[in-house]
DRENNUTI-62621 format. One record per residue (C-alpha): x negated, y negated, z negated; residue in three letters. Coordinates in Angstrom, 3 decimals. Each point is the difference from the previous one (the first is absolute). Layout:
<pts>
X	Y	Z	ala
...
</pts>
This chain:
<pts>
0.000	0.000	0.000	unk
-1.170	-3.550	0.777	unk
-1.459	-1.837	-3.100	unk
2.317	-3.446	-1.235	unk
-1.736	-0.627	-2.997	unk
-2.804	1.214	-2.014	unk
-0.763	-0.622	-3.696	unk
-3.484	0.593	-1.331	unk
-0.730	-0.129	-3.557	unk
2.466	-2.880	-0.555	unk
-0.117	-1.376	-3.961	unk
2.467	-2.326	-1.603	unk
-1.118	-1.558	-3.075	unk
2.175	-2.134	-1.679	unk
-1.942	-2.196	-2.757	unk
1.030	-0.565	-3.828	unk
-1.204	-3.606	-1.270	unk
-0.036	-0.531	-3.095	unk
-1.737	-2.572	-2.766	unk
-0.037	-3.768	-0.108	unk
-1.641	-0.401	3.880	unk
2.441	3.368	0.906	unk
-3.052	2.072	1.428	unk
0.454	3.190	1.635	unk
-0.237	2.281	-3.241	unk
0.907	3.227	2.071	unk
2.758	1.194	3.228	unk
2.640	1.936	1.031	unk
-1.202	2.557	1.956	unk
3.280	0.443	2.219	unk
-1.980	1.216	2.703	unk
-3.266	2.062	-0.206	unk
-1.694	0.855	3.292	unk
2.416	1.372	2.046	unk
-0.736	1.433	3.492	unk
3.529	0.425	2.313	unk
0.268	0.185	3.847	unk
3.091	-0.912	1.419	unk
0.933	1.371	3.713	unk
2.622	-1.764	2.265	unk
3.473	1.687	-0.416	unk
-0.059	1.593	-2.502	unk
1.682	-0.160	-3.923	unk
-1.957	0.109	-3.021	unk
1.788	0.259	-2.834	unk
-2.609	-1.549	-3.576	unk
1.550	1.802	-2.753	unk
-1.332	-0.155	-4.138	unk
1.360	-1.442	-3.312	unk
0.384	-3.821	-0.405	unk
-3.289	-1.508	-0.316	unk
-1.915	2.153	1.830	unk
-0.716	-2.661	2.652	unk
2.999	0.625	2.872	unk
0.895	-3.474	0.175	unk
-3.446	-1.160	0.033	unk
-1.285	1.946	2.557	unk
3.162	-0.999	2.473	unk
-0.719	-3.737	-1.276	unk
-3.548	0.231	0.895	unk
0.512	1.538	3.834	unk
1.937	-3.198	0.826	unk
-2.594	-2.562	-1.496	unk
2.845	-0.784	-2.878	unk
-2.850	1.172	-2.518	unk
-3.842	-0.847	0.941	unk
-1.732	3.100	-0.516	unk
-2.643	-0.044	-2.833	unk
-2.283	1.877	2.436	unk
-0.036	2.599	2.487	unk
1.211	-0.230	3.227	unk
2.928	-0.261	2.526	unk
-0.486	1.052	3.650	unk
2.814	-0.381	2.705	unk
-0.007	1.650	3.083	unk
1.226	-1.346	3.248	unk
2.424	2.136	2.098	unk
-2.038	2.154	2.037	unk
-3.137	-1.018	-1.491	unk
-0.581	3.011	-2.264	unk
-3.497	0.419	0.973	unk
-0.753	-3.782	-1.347	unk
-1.603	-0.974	-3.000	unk
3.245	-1.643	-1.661	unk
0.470	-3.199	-0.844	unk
-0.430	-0.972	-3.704	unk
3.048	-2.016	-0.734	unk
-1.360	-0.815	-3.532	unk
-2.629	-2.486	1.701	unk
3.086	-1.911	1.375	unk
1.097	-3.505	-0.186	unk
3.251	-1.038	1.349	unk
-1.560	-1.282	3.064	unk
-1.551	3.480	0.240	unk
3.210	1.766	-0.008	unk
1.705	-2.299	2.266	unk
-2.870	-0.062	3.024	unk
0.530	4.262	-0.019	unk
3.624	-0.504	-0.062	unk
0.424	1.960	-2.894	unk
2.681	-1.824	-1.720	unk
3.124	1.822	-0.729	unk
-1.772	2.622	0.838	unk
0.357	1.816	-3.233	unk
3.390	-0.856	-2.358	unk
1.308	1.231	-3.203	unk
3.696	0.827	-1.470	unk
-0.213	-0.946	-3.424	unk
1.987	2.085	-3.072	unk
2.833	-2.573	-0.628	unk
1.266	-1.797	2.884	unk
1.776	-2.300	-2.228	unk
-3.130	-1.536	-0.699	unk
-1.843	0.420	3.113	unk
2.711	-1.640	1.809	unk
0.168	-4.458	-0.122	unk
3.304	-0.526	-2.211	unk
0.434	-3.730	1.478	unk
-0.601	1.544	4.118	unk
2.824	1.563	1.834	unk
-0.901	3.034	1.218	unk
-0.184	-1.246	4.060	unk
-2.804	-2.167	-1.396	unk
-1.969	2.750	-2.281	unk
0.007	2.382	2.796	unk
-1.102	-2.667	2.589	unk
-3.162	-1.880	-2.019	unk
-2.308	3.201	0.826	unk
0.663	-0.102	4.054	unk
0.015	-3.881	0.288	unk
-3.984	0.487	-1.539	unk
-0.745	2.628	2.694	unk
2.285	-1.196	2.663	unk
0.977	-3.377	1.829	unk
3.968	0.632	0.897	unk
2.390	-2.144	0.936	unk
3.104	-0.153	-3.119	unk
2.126	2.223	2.973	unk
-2.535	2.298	0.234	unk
-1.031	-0.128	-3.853	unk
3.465	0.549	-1.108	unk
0.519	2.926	2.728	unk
-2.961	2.131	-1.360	unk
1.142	-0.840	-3.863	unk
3.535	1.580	1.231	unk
-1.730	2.980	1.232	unk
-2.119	0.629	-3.067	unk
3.096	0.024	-2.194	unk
1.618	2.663	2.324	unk
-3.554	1.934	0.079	unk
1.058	0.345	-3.758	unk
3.774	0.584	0.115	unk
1.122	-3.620	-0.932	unk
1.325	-2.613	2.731	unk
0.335	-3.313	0.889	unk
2.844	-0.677	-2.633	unk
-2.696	0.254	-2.073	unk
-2.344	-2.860	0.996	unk
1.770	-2.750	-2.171	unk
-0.448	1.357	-3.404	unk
-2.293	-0.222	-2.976	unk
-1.830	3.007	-1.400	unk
2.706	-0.187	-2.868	unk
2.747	0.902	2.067	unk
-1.315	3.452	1.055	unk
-0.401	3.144	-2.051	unk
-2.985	2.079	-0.745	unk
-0.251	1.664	2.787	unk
0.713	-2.406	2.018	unk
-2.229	-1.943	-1.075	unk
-2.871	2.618	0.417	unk
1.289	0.275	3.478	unk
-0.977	-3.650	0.531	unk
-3.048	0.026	-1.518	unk
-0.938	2.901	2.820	unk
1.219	-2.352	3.002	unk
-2.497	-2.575	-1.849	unk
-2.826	2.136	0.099	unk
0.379	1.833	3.492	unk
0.489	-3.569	1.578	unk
-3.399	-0.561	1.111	unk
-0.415	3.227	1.305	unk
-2.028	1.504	-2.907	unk
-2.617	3.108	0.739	unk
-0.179	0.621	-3.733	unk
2.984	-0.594	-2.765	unk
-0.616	0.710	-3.834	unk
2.708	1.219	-2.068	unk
0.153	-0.454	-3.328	unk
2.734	1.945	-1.917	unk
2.472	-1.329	2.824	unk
2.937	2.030	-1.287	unk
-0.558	0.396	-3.966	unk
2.622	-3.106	-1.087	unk
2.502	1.988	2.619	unk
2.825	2.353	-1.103	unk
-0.540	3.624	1.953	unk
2.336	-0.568	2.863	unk
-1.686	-3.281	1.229	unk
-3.213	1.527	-0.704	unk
0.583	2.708	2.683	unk
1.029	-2.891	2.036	unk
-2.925	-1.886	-0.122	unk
-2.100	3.027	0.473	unk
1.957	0.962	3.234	unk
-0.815	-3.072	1.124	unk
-3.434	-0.637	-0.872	unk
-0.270	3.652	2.155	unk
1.814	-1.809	3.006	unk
-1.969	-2.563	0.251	unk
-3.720	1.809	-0.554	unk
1.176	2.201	2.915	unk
1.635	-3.041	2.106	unk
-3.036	-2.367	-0.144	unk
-2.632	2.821	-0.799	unk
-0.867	-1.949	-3.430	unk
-2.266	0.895	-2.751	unk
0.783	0.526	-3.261	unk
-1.620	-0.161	-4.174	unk
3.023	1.270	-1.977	unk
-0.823	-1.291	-3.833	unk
2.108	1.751	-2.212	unk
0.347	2.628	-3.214	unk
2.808	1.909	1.524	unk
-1.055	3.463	1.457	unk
3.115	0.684	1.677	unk
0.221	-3.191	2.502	unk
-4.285	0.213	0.458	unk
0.767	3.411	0.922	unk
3.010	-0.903	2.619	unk
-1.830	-2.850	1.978	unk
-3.787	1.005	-0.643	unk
-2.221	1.588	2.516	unk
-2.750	-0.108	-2.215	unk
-0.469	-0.684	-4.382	unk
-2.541	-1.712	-1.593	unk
0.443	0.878	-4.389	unk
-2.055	-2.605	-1.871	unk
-0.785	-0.073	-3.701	unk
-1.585	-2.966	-2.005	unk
-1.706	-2.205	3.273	unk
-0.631	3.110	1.781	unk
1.061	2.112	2.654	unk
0.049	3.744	-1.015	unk
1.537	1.670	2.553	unk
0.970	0.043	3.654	unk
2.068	2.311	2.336	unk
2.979	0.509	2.377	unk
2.712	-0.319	-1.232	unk
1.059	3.787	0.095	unk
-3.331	1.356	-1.325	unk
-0.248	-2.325	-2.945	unk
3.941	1.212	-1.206	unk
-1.329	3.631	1.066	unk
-3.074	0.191	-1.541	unk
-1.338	-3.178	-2.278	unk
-3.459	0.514	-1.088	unk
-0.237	-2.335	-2.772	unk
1.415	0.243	-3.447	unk
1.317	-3.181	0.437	unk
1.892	0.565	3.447	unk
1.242	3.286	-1.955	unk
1.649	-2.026	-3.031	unk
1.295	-2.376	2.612	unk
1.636	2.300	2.250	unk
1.582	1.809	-3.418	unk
2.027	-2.990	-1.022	unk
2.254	0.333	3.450	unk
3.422	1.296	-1.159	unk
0.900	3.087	1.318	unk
2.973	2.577	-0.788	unk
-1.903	3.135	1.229	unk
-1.029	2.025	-3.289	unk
-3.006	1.438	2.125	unk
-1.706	-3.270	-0.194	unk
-2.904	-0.916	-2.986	unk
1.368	-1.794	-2.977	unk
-0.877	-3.611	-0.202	unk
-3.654	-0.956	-1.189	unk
0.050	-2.712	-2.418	unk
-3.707	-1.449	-0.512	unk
-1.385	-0.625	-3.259	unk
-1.513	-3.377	-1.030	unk
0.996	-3.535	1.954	unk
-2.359	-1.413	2.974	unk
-3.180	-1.697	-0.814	unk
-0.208	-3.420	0.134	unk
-1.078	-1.398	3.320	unk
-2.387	-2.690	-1.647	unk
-1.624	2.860	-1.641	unk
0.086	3.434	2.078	unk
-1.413	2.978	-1.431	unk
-3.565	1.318	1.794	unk
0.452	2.856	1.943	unk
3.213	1.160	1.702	unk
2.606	-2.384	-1.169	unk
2.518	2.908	-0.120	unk
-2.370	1.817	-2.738	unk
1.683	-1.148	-2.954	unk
3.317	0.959	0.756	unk
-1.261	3.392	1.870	unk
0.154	3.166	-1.608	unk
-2.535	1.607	1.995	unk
-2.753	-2.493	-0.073	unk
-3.450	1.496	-0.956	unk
-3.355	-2.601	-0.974	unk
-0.264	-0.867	3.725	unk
2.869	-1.276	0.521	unk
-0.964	-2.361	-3.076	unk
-3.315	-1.032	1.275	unk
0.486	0.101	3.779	unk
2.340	-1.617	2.451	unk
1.595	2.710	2.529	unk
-0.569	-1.484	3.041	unk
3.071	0.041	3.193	unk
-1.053	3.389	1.926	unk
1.721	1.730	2.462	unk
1.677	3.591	-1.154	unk
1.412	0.677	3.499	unk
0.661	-1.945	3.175	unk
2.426	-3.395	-0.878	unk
-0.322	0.946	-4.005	unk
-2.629	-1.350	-2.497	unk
-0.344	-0.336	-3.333	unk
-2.139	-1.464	-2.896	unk
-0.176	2.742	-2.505	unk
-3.169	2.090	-1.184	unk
2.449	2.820	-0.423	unk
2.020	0.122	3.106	unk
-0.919	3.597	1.187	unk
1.008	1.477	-3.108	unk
3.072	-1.586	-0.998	unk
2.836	2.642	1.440	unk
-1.806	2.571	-2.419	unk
0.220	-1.915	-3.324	unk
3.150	-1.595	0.963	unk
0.751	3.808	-0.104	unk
-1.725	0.445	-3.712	unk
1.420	-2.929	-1.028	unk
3.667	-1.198	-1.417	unk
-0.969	-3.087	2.452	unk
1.899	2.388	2.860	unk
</pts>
């Protein structure tokens, strides 16, 4: 598949001031050196508890978020063979001369705040294109009306405030917003959690449509297995700043090879008596201003051994598509066999 993006060793530090002159006394460590490729097309679904640096990372792909260090590379179309362009060494005039704007656009979690309360809707879905575009108001106002349809609203629609629309409706305009400018890239974050079931199915219908209809690429943010599991080609799991595991989307619910993925995946509700009993981990998270050395997973792991206190498990590949960072990946089907863990 042809490369989009390409994240290498990306940090986000977030610094703590404190004292009279409020000097950096320590950070958040929200994001720890994370390496994630990207291809055009395709879904990947970032799943993990809150805090462990979702947000962030989605935040930090569009620029919202400076990254502390490490680097971003985007990839032309049909320039896979390039060297990437590091969009972190950017200005505005930077990103405007390669005609990247709009290129990449995010759906935030609640449209009720991601949406102008004093704009009628005509207006919030038009600001993106009159940056990109020069149109004349017929023209402007034409392509508006088609955007709403794109996302089963109409024209009767073009009048109102944000207020007069419900929650998914709302989300729906958001998504005409962000597929405006003819986006390569949109971000998700948690776009149907503050939506009741039914409009959640919706949403995700659409968001399906549309990937399909205008051969988008998504970053689904969210903590619910189920819906990463219905629109996902691909899952990233991350814990504390870092990615732990990657696969497609049918090997990681298949076969997860990390105790992490495993407690995860436990939690989904299911009525078949076949299926393992829900894991509950012991202890809380660490702190992300102070992460333990090692694995970050070791203090809630019950099968962690000294290395995995000493020694970070670095991202390897276990079989084609699927990696993992765990120093006891090859043996964990036979103790989650010994184990009540299973």
């Amino acid at each position: 598949m042809e490369k989009l993006l390409e994240l290498k060793q990306i940090k986000k530090h977030y610094p703590i001031l404190g004292g009279i002159l409020k000097r950096q006394v320590n950070s958040v460590k929200a994001l720890d050196g994370i390496d994630l490729t990207i291809h055009r097309g395709e879904s990947i679904g970032v799943v993990g508890e809150s805090g462990c640096g979702k947000t962030t990372t989605g935040k930090t792909i569009l620029r919202l978020h400076k990254p502390s260090s490490g680097s971003i590379l985007y990839y032309p179309e049909n320039s896979d063979s390039s060297p990437g362009i590091a969009l972190e060494k950017l200005g505005k005039q930077g990103i405007a001369k390669l005609g990247l704007n709009g290129k990449m656009q995010m759906v935030f979690q609640d449209p009720t705040t991601s949406l102008n309360p004093r704009m009628i809707i005509k207006n919030i879905i038009a600001e993106p294109i009159r940056v990109q575009e020069k149109l004349s108001s017929r023209k402007l106002n034409a392509k508006v009306i088609s955007l709403l349809e794109l996302v089963g609203l109409s024209q009767d629609h073009l009048l109102r405030y944000p207020h007069e629309f419900s929650g998914g409706q709302r989300q729906r305009i958001a998504v005409a917003r962000a597929i405006a400018t003819n986006p390569e890239l949109i971000i998700l974050d948690e776009p149907t959690s503050a939506l009741d079931v039914s409009v959640q199915a919706q949403i995700l219908n659409l968001l399906k449509k549309l990937k399909q209809e205008f051969n988008l690429t998504y970053v689904f943010i969210t903590h619910h297995l189920l819906v990463v599991k219905y629109i996902s080609t691909r899952i990233v799991v991350m814990y504390l700043g870092k990615i732990i595991e990657i696969a497609r989307t049918e090997d990681l619910f298949a076969r997860p090879r990390h105790p992490y993925t495993i407690a995860l995946l436990s939690g989904i509700p299911s009525t078949d008596r076949r299926v393992s009993k829900r894991i509950v981990l012991s202890g809380d998270v660490p702190s992300p201003i102070d992460p333990p050395d090692g694995c970050r997973f070791h203090t809630r792991c019950p099968f962690a051994i000294d290395l995995c206190r000493i020694k970070q498990p670095v991202l390897e590949q276990v079989q084609t598509g699927h990696q993992v960072a765990c120093h006891r990946k090859q043996e964990l089907e036979v103790l989650m066999k010994k184990s009540d863990f299973s």
